[in-house]
LOLO-427747 format. One record per residue: x, y, z of N, C-alpha, C in turn; residue in three letters. Coordinates in pm, whole numbers, plus 50000, padded with zeros to 5 digits. Example, Ala and Ser with C-alpha at 12.3 -4.5 7.8 and 13.67 -1.06 7.14 Angstrom:
2
513194943150780512304955050780513204967050780ala512854977550708513674989450714512905000350787ser
% end
This chain:
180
889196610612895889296596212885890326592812778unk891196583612784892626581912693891526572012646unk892646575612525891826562112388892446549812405unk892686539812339893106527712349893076525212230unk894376519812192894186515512032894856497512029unk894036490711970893756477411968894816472411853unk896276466711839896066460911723896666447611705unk896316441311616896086430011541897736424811488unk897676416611583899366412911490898716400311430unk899606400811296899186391911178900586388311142unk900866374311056902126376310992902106377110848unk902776385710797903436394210622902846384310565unk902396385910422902506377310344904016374710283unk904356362610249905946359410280906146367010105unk906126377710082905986381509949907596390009900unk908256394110018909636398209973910846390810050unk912006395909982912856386310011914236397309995unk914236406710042915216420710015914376428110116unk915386437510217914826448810254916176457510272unk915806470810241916916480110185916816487810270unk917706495110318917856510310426918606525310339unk919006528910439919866540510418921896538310385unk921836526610481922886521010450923316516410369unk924816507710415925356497610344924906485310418unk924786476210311924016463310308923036465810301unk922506448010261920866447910243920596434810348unk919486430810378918786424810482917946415210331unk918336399910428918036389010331917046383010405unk915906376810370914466370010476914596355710347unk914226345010449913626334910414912476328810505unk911716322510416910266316310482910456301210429unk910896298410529911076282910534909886273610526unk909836261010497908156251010509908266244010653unk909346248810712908656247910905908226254610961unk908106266410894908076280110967908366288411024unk908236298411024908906313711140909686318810960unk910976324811028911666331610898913166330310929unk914056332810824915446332010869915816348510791unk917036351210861916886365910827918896366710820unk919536375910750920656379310768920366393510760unk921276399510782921206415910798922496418910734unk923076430610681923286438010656924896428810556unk924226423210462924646413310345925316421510273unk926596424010202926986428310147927256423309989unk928126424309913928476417709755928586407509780unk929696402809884929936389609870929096378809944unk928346383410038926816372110069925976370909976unk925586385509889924606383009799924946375709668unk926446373609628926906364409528926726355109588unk927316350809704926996335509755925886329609720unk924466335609784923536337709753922606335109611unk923346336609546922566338609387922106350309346unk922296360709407921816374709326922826383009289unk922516393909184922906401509156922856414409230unk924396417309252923976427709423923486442809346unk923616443509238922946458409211921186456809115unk920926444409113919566442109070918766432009128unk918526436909236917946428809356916436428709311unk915576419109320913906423309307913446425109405unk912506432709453912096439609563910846429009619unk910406420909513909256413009564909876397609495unk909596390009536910196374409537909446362009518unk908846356009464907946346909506907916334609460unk908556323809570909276311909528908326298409530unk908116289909461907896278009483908286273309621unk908046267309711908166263809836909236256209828unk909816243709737910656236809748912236246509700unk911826257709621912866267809587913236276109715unk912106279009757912166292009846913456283509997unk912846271010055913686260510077915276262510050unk915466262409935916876257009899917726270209903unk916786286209942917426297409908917466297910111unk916946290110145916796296410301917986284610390unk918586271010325919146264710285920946273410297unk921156282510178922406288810144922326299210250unk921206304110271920666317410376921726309310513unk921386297710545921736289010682923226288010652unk924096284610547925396279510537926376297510537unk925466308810580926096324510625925846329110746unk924696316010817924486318411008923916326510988unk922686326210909921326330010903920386328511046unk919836339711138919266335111265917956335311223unk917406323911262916156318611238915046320511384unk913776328211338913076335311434910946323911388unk911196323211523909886316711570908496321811415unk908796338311436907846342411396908016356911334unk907696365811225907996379511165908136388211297unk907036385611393906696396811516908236392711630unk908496383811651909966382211735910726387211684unk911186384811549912316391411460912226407911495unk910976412911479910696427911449910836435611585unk910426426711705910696431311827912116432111871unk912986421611791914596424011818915256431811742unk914296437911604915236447411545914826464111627unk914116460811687912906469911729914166477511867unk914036465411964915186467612067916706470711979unk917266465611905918296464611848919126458111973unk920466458311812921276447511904921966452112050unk922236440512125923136444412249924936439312251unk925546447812310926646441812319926856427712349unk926256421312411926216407112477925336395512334unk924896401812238924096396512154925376391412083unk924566374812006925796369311929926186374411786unk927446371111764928346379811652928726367111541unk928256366611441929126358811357928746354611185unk930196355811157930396357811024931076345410964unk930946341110843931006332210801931856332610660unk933336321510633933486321110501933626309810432unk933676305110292933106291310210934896295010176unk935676288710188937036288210107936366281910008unk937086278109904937196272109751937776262409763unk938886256909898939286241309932938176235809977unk937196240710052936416237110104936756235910298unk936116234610347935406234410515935256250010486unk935226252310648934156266710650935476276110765unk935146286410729935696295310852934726305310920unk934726304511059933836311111184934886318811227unk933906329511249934646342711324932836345911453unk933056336411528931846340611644932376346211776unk931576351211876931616359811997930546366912030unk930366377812141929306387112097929746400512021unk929166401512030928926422411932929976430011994unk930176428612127931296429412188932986430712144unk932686417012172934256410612119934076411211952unk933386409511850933396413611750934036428411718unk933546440411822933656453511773935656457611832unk935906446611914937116450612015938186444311897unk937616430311837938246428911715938326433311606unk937936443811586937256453411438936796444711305unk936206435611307935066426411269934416431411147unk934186445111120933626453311045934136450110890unk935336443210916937086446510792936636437710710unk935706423510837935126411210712934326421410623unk933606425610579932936436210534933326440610375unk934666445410377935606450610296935936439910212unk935666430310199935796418010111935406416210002unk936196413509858935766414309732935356401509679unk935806394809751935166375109698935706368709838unk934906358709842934526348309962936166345610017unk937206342209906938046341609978939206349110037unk938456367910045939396373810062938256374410234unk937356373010215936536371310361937586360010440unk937236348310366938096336810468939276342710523unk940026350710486941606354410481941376365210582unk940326372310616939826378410700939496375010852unk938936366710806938496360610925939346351110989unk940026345810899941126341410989942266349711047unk942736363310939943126371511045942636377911180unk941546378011175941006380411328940636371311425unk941076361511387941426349711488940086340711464unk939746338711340938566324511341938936312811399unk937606306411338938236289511320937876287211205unk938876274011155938606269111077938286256311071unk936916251511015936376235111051936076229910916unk937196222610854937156209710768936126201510722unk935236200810841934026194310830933126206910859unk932316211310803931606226110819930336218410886unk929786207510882929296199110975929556199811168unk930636199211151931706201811296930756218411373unk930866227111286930446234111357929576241611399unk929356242311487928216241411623927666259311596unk928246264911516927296273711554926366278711394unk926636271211298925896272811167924806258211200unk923356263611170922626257711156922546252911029unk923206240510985923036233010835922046221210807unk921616224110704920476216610669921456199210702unk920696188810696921196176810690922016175710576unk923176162510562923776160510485923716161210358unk922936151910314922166149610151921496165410129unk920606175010208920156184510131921226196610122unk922446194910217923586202310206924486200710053unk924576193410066924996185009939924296194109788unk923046191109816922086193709671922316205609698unk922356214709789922146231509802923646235409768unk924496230609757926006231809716926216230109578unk925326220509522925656211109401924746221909302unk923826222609356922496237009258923436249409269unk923846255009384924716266209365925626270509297unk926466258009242927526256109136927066256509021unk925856251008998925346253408846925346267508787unk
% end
């Protein structure tokens, strides 16, 4: 008689905010006050400066005031942070991993300001060697990147359609705290 084993999906306590591999990069989680999680993967120096951390003294456990945790999931969104229903969806897509047809995109903050997109799938990312954004020592040697591989660039970082940005006014404050 085969056994059957029963289990219990639950979701994490939202208690870290770093997850580390074997690799290069680290994997960034936010727990938003709508719920589910927003997640970037494989973040390098210059996301995690964006960010607010220190890329070689990361804390392994995190635990934010809700209106903080907010404003970090906020900057998480202005790098096309993909935001997942729930921990168990996220885990089932890292689970499958990615597909060629899955979406691709990288993001840079010039210092004039608007934004530059480098989107497609995994695909056309890898046919463009996409990887090079990567190799970037500050945000605006990313931009310079990404526009060599044929971005866009949108003036109004509003304009574009594929960064999920908080509304105006809390864009604003999450820009204005970041500078401090």
């Amino acid at each position: 008689m085969d056994a059957m084993l029963d289990c219990v999906s639950c979701e994490p306590e939202r208690r870290f905010r770093f997850g580390y591999g074997h690799g290069p990069g680290v994997s960034v989680y936010g727990w938003p006050s709508q719920g589910g999680i927003y997640t970037l993967h494989g973040c390098m120096g210059v996301e995690l400066d964006f960010l607010g951390y220190d890329r070689f003294d990361l804390p392994l456990d995190l635990v934010e005031p809700q209106p903080a945790e907010d404003e970090h999931c906020n900057r998480m969104r202005r790098l096309g942070a993909t935001w997942w229903t729930s921990y168990h969806e996220m885990v089932e897509y890292d689970i499958r991993g990615p597909q060629n047809t899955d979406d691709f995109l990288q993001v840079g903050w010039p210092e004039s300001g608007g934004v530059w997109v480098l989107q497609g799938t995994i695909e056309e990312a890898r046919r463009k060697g996409a990887g090079l954004v990567s190799n970037a020592y500050t945000m605006q040697e990313r931009c310079m990147m990404i526009e060599r591989l044929g971005g866009t660039f949108y003036a109004n970082p509003e304009d574009c359609p594929y960064l999920d940005l908080p509304a105006t006014g809390a864009l604003l404050d999450t820009l204005a705290k970041a500078e401090e």
